[in-house]
MDTraj code that builds the backbone (N, CA, C; nanometers):
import mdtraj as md
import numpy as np

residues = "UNK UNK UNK UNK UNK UNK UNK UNK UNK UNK UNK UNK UNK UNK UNK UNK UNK UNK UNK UNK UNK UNK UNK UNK UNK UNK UNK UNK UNK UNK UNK UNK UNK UNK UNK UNK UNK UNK UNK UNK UNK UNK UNK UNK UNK UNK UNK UNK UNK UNK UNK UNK UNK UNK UNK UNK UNK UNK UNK UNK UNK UNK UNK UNK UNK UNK UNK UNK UNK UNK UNK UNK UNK UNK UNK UNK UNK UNK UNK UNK UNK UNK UNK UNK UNK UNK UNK UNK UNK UNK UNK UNK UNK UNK UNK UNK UNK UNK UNK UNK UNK UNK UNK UNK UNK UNK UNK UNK UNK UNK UNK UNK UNK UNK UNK UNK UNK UNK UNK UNK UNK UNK UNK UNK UNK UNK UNK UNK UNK UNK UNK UNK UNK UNK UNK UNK UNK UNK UNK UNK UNK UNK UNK UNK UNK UNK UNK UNK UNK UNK UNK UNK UNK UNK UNK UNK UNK UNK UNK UNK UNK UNK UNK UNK UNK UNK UNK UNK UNK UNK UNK UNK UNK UNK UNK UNK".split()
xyz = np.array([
    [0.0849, -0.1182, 0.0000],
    [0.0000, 0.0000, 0.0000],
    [0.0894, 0.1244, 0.0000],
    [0.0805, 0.1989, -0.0702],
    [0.1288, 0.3290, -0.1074],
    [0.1017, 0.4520, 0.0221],
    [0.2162, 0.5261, 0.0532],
    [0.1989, 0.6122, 0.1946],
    [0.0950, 0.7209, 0.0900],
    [0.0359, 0.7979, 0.2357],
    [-0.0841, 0.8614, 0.1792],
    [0.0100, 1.0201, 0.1270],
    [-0.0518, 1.0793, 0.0655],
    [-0.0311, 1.1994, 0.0135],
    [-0.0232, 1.3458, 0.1204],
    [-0.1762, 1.3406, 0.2586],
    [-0.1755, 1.4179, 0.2998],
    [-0.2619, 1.3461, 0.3919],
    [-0.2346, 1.3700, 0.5392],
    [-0.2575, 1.3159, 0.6712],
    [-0.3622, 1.4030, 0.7284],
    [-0.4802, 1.3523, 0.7493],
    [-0.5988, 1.4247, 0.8468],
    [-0.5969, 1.4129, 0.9905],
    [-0.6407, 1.4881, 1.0866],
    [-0.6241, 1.4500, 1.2276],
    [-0.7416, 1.4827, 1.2239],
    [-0.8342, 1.4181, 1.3064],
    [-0.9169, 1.4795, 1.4756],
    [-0.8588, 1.5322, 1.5533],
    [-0.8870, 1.6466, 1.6006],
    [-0.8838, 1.7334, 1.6969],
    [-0.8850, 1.6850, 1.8386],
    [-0.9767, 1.6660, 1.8727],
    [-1.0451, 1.6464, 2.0178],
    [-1.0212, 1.5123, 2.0308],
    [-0.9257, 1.4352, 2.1241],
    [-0.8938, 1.3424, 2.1531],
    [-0.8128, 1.2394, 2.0937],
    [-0.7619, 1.3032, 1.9938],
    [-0.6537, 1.2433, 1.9053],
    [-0.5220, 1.3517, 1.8860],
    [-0.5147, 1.4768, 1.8425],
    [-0.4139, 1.5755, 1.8281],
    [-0.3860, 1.6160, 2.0127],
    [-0.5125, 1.6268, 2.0574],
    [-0.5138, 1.7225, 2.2095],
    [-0.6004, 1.6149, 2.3230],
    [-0.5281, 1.6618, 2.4225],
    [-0.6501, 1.6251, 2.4841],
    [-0.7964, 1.6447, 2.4979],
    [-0.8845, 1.5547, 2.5322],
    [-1.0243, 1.5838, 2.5152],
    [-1.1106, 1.6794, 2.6090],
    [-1.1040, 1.7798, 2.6322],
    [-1.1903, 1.8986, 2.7218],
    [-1.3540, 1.8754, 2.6356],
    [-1.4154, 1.8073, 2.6599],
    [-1.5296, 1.8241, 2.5951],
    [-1.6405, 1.9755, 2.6180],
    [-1.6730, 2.0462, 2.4887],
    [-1.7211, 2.1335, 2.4104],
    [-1.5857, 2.2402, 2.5060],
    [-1.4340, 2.2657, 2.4611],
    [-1.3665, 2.3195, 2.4867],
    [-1.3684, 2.4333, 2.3840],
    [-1.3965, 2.5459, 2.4634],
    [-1.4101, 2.6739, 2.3827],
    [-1.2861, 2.8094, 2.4593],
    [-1.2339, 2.7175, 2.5650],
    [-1.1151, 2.7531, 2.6177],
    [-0.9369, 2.7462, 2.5701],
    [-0.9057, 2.8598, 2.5375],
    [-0.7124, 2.7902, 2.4562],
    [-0.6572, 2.7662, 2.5921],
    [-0.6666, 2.8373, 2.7049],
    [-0.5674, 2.8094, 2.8230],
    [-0.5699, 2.6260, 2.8396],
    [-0.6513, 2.5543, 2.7966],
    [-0.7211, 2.4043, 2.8333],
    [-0.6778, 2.3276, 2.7092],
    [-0.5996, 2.3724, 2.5906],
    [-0.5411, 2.2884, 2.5113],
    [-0.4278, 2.2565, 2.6206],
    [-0.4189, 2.0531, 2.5863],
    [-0.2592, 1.9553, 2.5869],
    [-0.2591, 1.9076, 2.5123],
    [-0.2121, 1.9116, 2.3845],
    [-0.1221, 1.8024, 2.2696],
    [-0.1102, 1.6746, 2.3382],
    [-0.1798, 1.5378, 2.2825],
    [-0.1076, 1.4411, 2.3409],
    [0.0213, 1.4055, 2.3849],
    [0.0925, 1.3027, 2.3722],
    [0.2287, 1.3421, 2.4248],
    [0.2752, 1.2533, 2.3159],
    [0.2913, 1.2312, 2.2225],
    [0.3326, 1.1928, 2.0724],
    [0.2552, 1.2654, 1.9758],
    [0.2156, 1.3598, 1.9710],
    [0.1611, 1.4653, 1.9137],
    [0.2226, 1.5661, 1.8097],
    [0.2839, 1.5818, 1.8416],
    [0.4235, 1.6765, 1.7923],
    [0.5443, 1.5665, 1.7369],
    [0.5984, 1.5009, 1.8166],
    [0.6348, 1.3741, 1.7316],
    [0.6062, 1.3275, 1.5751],
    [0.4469, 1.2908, 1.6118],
    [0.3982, 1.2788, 1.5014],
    [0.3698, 1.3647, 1.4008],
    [0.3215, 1.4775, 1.4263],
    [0.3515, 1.5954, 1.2726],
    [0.4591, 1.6095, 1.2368],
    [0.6107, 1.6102, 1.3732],
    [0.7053, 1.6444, 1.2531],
    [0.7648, 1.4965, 1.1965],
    [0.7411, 1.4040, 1.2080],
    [0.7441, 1.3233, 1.1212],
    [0.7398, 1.3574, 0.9590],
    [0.5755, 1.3734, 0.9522],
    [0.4971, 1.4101, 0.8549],
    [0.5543, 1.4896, 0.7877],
    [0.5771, 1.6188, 0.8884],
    [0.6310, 1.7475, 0.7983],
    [0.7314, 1.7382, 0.7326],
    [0.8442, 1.6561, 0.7868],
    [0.9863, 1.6339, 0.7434],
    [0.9467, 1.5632, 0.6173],
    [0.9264, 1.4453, 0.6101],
    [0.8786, 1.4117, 0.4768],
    [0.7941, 1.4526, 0.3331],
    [0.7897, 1.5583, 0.4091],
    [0.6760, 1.6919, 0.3068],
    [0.5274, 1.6401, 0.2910],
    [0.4876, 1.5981, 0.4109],
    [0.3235, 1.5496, 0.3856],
    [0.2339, 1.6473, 0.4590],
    [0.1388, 1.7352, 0.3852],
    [0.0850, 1.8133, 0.4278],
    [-0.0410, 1.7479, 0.5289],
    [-0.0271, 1.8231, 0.6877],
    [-0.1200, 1.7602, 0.7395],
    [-0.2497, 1.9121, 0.7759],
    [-0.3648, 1.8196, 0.7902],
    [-0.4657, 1.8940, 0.8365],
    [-0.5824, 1.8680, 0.9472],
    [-0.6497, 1.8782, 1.0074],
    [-0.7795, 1.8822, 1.1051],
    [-0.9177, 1.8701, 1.0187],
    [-0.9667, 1.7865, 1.0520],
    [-1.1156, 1.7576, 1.0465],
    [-1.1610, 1.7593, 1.1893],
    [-1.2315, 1.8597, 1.2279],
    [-1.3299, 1.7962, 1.3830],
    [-1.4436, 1.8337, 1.3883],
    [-1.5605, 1.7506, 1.4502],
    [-1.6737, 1.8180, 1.4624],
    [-1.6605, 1.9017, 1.5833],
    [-1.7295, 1.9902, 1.5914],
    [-1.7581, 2.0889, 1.6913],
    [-1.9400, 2.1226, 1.6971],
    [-1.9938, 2.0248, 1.7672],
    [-2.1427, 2.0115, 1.7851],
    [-2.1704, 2.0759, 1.9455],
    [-2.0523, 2.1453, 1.9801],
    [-2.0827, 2.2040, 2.0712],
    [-2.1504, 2.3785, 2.0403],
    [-2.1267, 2.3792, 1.9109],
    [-2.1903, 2.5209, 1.8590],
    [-2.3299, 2.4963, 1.8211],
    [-2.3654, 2.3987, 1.7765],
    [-2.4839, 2.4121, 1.7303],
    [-2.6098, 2.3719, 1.8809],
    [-2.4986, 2.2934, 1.9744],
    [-2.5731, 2.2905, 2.1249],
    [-2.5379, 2.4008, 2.2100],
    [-2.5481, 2.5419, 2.1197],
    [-2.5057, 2.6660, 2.2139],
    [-2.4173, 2.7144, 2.3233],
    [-2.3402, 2.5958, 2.2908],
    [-2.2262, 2.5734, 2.4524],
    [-2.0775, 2.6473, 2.3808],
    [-2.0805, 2.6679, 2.2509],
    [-1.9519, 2.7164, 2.1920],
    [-1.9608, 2.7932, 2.1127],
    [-1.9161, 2.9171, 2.0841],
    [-1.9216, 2.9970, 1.9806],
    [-1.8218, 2.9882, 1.8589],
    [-1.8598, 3.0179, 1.7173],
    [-1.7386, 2.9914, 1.6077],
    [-1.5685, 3.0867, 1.6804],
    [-1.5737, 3.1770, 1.7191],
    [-1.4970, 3.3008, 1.8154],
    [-1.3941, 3.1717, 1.8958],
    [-1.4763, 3.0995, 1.9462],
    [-1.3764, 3.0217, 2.0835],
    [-1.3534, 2.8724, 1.9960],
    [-1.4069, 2.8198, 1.8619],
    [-1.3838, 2.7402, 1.8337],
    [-1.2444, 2.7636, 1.7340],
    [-1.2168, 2.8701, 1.6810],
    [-1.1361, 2.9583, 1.6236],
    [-1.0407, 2.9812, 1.7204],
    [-1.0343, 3.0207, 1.8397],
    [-0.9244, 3.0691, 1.9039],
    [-0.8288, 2.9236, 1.9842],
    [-0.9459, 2.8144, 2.0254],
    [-0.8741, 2.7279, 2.0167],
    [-0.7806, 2.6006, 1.9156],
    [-0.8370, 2.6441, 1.7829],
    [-0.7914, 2.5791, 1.6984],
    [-0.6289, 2.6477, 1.6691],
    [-0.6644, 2.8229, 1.7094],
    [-0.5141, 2.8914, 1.7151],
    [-0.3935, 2.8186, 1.7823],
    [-0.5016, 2.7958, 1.8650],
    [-0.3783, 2.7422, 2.0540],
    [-0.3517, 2.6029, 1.9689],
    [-0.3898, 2.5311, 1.8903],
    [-0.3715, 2.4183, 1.8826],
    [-0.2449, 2.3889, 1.7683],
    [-0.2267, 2.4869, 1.7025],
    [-0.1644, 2.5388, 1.6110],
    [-0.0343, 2.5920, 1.6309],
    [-0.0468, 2.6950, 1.7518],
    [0.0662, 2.7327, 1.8440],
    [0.1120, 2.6451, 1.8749],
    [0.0628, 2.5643, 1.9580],
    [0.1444, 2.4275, 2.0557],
    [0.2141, 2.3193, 1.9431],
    [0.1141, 2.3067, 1.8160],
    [0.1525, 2.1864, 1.7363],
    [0.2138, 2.2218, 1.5978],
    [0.2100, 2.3636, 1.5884],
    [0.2905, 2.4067, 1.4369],
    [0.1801, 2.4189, 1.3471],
    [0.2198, 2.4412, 1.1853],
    [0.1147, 2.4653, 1.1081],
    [0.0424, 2.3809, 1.0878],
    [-0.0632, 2.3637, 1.0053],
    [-0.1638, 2.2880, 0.9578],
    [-0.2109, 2.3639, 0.8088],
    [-0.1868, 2.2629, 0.7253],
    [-0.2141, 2.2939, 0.5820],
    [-0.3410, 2.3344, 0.5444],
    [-0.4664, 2.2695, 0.6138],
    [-0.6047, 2.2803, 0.5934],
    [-0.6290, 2.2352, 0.6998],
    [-0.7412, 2.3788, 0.7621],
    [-0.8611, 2.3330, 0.9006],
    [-0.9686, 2.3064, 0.8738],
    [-1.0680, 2.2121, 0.9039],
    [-1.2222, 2.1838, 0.8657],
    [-1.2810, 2.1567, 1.0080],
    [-1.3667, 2.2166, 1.0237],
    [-1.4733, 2.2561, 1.1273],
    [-1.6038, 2.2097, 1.1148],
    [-1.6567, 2.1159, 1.1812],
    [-1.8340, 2.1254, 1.1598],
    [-1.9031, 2.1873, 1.2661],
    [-1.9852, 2.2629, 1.2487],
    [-2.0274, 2.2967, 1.3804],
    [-2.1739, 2.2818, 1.3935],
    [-2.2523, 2.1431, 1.2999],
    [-2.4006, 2.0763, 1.3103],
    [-2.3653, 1.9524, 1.4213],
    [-2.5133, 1.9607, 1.4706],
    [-2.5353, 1.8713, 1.5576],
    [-2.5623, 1.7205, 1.5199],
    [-2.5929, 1.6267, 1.5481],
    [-2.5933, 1.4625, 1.4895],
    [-2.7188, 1.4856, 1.4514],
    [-2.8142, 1.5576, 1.4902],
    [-2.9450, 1.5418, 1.3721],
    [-2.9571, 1.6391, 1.2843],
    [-2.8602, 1.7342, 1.2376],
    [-2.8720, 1.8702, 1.1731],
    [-2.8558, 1.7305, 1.0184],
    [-2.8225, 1.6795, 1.0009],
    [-2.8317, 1.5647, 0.8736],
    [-2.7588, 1.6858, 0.7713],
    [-2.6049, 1.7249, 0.8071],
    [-2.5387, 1.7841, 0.7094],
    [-2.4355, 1.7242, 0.6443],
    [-2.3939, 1.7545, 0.5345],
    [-2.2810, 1.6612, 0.4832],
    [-2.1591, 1.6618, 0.5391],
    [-2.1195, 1.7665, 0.6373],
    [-1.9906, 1.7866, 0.7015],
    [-1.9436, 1.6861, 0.8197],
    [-2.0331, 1.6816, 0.9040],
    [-2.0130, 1.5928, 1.0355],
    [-1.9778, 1.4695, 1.0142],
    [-1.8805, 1.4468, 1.0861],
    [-1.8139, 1.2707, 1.0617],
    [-1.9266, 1.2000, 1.1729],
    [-1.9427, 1.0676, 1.0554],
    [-1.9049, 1.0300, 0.9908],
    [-1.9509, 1.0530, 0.8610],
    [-2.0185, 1.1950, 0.7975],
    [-2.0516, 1.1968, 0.7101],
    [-1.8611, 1.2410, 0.6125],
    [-1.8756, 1.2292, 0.4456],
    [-1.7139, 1.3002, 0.4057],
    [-1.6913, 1.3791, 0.3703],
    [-1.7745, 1.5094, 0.3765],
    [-1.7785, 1.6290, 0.3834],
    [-1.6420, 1.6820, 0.4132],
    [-1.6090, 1.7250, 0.5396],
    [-1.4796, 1.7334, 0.5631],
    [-1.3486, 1.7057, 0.4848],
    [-1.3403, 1.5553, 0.4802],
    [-1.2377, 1.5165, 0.4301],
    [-1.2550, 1.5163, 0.2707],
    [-1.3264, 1.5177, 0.2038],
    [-1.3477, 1.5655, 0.0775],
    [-1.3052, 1.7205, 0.0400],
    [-1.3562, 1.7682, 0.0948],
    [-1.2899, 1.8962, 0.1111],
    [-1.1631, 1.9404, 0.1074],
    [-1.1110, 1.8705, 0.2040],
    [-0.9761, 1.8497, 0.2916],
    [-0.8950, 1.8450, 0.2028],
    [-0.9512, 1.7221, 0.1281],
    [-0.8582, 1.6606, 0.0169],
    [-0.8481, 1.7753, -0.0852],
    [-0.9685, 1.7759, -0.1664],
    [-0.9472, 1.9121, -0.2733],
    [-0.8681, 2.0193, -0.1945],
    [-0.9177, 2.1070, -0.1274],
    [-0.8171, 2.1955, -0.0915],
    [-0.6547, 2.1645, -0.0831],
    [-0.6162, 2.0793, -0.0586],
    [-0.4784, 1.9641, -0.0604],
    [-0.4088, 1.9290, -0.1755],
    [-0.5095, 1.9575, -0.2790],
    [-0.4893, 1.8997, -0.4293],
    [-0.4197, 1.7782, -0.4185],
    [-0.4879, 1.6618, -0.3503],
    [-0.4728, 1.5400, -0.3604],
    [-0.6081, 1.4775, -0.3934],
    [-0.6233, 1.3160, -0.4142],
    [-0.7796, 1.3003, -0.4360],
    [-0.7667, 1.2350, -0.3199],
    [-0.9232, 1.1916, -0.2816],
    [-0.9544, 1.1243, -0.1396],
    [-0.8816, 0.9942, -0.1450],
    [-0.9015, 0.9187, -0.1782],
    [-0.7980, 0.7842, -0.1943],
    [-0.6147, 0.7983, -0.1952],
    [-0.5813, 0.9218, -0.1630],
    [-0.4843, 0.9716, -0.1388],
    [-0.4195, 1.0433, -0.0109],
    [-0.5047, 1.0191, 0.0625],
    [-0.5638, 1.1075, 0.1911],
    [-0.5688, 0.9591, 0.3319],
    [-0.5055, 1.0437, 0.4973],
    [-0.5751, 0.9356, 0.5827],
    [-0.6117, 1.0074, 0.6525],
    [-0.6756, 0.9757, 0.7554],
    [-0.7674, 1.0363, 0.8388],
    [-0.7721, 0.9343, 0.9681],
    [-0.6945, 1.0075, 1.0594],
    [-0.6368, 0.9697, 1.1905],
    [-0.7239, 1.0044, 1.2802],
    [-0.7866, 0.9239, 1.3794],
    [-0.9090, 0.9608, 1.4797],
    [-0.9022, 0.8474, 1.5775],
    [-0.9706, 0.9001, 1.6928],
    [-1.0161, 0.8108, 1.7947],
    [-1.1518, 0.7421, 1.8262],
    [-1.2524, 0.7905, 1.7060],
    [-1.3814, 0.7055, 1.7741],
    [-1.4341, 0.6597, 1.5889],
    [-1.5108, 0.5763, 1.5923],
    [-1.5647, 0.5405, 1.4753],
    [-1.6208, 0.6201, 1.3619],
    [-1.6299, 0.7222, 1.4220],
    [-1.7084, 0.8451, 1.3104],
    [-1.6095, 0.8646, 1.1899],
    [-1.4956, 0.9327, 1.2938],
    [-1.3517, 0.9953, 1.2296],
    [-1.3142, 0.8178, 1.0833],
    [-1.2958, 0.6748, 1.1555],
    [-1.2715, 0.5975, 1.0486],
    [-1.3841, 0.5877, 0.9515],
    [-1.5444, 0.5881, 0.9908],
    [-1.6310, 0.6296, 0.8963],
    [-1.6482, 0.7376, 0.7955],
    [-1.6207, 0.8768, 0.8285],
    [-1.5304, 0.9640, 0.7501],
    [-1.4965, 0.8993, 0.6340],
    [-1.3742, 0.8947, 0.6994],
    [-1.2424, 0.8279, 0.5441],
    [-1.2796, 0.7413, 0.5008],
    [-1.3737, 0.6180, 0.5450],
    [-1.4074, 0.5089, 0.4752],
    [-1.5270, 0.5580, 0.3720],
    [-1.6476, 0.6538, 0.4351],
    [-1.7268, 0.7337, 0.3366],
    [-1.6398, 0.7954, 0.2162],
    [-1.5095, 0.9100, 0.2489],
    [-1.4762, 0.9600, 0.1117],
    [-1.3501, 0.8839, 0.0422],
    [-1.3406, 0.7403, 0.0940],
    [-1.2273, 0.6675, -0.0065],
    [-1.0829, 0.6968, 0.0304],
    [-1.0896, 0.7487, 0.1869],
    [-0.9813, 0.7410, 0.1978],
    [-0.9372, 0.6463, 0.3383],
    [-0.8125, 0.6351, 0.3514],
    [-0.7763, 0.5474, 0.4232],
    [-0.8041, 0.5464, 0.5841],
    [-0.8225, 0.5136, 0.6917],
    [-0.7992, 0.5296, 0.8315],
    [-0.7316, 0.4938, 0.9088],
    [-0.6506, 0.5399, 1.0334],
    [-0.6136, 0.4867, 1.1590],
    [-0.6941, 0.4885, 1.2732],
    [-0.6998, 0.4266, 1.3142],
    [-0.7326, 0.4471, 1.5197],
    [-0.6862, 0.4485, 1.6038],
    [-0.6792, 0.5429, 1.6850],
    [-0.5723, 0.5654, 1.8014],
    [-0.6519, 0.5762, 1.9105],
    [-0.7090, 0.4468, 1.9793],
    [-0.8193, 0.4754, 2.0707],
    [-0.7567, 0.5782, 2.1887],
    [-0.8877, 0.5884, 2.2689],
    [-0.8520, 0.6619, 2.3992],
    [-0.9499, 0.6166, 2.4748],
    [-0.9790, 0.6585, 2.5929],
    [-1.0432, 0.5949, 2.6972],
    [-1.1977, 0.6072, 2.6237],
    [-1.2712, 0.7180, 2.5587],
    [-1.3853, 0.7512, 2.4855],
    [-1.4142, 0.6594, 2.3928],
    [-1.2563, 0.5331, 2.3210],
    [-1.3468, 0.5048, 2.2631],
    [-1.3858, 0.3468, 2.2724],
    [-1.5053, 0.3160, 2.1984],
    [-1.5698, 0.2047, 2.2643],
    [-1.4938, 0.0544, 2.2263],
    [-1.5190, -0.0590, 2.3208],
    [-1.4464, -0.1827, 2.2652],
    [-1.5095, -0.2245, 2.1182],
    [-1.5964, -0.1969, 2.0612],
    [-1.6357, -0.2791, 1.9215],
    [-1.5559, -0.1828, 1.8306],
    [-1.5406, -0.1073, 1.8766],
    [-1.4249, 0.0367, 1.7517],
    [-1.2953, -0.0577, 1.7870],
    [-1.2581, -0.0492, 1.8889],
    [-1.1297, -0.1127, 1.8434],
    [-1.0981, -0.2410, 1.8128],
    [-1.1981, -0.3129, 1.8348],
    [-1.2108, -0.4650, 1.7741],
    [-1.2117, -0.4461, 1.6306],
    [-1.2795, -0.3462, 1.5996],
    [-1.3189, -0.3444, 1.4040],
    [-1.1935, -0.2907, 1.3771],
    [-1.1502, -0.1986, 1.4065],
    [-0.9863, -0.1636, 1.3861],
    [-0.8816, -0.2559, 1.3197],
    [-0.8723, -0.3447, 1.4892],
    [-0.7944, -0.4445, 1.4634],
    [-0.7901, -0.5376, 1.3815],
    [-0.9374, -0.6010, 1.3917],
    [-0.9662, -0.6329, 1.2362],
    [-0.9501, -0.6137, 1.1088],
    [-0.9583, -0.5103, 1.1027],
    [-0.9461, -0.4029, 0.9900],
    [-0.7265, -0.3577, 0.9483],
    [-0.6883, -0.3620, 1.0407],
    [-0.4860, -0.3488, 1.0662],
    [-0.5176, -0.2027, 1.0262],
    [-0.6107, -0.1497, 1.0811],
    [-0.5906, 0.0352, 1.1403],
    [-0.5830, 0.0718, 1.2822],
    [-0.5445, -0.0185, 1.3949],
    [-0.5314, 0.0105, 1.4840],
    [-0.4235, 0.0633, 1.5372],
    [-0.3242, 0.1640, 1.6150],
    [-0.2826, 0.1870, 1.6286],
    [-0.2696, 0.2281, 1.7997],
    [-0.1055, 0.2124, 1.8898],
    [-0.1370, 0.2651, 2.0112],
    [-0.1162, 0.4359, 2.0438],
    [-0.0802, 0.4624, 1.9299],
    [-0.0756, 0.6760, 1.9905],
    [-0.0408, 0.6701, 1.7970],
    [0.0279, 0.8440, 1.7995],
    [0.0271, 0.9178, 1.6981],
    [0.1477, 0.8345, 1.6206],
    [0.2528, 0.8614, 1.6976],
    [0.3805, 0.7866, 1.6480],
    [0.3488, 0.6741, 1.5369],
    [0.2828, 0.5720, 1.6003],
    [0.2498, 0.4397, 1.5608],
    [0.1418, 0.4258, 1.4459],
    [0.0267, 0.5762, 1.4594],
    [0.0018, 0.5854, 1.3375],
    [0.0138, 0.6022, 1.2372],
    [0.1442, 0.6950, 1.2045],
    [0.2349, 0.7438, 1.1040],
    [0.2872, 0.6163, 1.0757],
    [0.3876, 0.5666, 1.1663],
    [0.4612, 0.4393, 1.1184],
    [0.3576, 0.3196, 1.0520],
    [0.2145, 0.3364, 1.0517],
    [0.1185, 0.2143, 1.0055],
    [0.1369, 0.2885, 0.8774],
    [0.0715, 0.4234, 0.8351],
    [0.1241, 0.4952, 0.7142],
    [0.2318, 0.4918, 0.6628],
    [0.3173, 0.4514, 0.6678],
    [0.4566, 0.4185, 0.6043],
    [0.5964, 0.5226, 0.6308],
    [0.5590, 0.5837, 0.7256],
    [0.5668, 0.7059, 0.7955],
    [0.7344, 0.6468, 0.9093],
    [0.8041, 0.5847, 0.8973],
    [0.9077, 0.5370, 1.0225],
    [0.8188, 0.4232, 1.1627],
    [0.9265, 0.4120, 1.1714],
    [0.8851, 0.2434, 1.2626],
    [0.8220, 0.2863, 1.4028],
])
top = md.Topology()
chain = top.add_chain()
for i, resn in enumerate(residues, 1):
    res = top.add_residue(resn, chain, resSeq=i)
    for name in ("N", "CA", "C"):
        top.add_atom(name, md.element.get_by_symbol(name[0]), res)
traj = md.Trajectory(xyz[None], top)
């Protein structure tokens, strides 16, 4: 299998720690192979980017202002990011953006000038591998405590499982 072109993250519980509906920058932590793992990426010239939902805006708990300022902080702490994608519908707003719809990463990709089958999309709960499996592109899983045992059973099944960031890159062809 051919390394991907351009690397997607989740945000919230895969790049950072998980503050759920965090509309706070003082409350970003980068995992702790986090940074590791982009400059991996970067060194090799693979443009990486963010897909996250943010359904804390459309449940009035977050404004675009604080979803913006923490994506700054996240940016600060972790370096650039080639392309940001944001959803900010709720699971019944039935929009094309929200993972696991491929809105996002379709996007992602065009803006990237790569095609989706060229593209992975690194996450911690089933949505994020539904995503990439919706727009044809590849997935990892990097569980965390959020996510459930049948996600990482299908994972493993699947040889997208992974134990942190490091290890996802290296499943991407990315160093050992």
């Amino acid at each position: 299998m051919t390394r991907p072109r351009a690397v997607l993250f989740d945000r919230d519980g895969t790049l950072v720690v998980d503050v759920p509906y965090n509309g706070d920058p003082d409350l970003v932590e980068p995992v702790p192979t986090a940074a590791a793992a982009l400059e991996r990426l970067r060194a090799a010239g693979v443009p990486v980017g963010v897909v996250s939902n943010q359904s804390g805006v459309a449940r009035g708990l977050l404004d675009p202002a604080q979803v913006a300022a923490v994506n700054a902080r996240v940016g600060e702490l972790l370096g650039p990011f080639a392309d940001w994608r944001w959803c900010p519908h709720g699971a019944d707003d039935r929009c094309d953006c929200r993972k696991p719809a491929p809105g996002m990463v379709l996007a992602a990709a065009a803006a990237l000038g790569v095609a989706p089958d060229e593209v992975a999309v690194v996450g911690d709960i089933a949505a994020d591998v539904g995503a990439a499996d919706a727009a044809g592109a590849r997935a990892v899983l990097v569980p965390t405590p959020a996510t459930r045992a049948e996600e990482v059973e299908a994972a493993r099944a699947r040889g997208i499982l992974a134990d942190d960031l490091l290890g996802a890159v290296a499943l991407l062809g990315f160093g050992s």
